[in-house]
C-alpha positions, 0 to 999 in steps of 0.5 A: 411228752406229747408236744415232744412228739409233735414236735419231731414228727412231721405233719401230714397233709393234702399237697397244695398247688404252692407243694408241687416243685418241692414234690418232683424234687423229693420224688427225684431225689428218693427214686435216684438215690433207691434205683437211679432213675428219676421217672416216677417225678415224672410220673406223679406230673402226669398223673396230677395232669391227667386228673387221676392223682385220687389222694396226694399226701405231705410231710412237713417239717419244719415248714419243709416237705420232706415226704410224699405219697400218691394213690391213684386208681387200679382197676382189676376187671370192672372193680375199681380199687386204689393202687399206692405208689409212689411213696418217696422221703428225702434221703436225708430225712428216710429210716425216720418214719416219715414213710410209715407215717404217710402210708398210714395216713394214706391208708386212712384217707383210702378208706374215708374216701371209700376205697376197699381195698389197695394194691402195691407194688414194693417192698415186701418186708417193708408193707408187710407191717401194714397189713399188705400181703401177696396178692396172689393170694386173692387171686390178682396178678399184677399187669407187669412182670414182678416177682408174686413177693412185691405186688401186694395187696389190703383189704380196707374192708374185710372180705373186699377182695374175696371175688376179686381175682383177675389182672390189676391194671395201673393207669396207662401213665404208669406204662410210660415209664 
């Protein structure tokens, strides 16, 4: 049963320089299809440029990337914690764990890397599954104007956000959008 799973899931790893074609396109492909723009492939180039790319996932299968997610870091007052976004699979390959794979992965490579804590903007019933809950209930706001339901928030160490209250700021690459 093992190798069956293997077998059908994709492998997760560290983008390589040989990935970065196939990045943009899954990038562009996931954020057109979802809201029509394909900004944030340019986003991800930009922050890969400018060094602050912090932790760079693939999937693979069959010796083809179908998913991708990016942390970079946030900064809320002086603290310094780790924002994911985005997160994109390729239309054809979605609603097959690909994403939960790679933000499970990611969260752990997060932590390992020592990372506290993590802020997203998304989806609420989609990051709820891993432990995300408002942010406000620490006391962070997000920088943009979202609605309080989509700018959510892990702590990778329990406690990590308890006097953490104040304004997340993304990388400005993200207000080039």
């Amino acid at each position: 049963m093992n190798s069956l799973l293997q077998v059908l899931m994709p492998h997760i790893r560290s983008e390589q320089p040989a990935d970065l074609t196939a990045i943009h396109h899954i990038v562009a492909e996931a954020f057109q299809q979802a809201f029509g723009s394909t900004a944030e492939a340019t986003l991800v180039d930009q922050l890969r440029a400018n060094g602050k790319a912090v932790i760079s996932l693939v999937a693979v299968e069959n010796d083809q990337i179908v998913g991708y997610i990016l942390f970079s870091e946030v900064t809320i007052g002086d603290a310094a914690i780790i924002g994911l976004a985005p997160l994109a699979v390729l239309p054809n390959h979605q609603k097959q764990g690909i994403g939960a794979q790679l933000t499970l992965a990611g969260i752990e490579a997060c932590r390992n890397a020592g990372y506290t804590a993590m802020v997203v903007l998304g989806h609420p019933e989609y990051y709820v599954r891993f432990g995300f809950v408002p942010a406000s209930q620490f006391g962070i706001k997000s920088e943009y104007n979202v609605r309080d339901e989509v700018f959510r928030a892990l702590e990778l160490q329990p406690g990590a956000l308890a006097n953490c209250a104040g304004v997340a700021k993304y990388q400005p690459e993200f207000n080039e959008l």
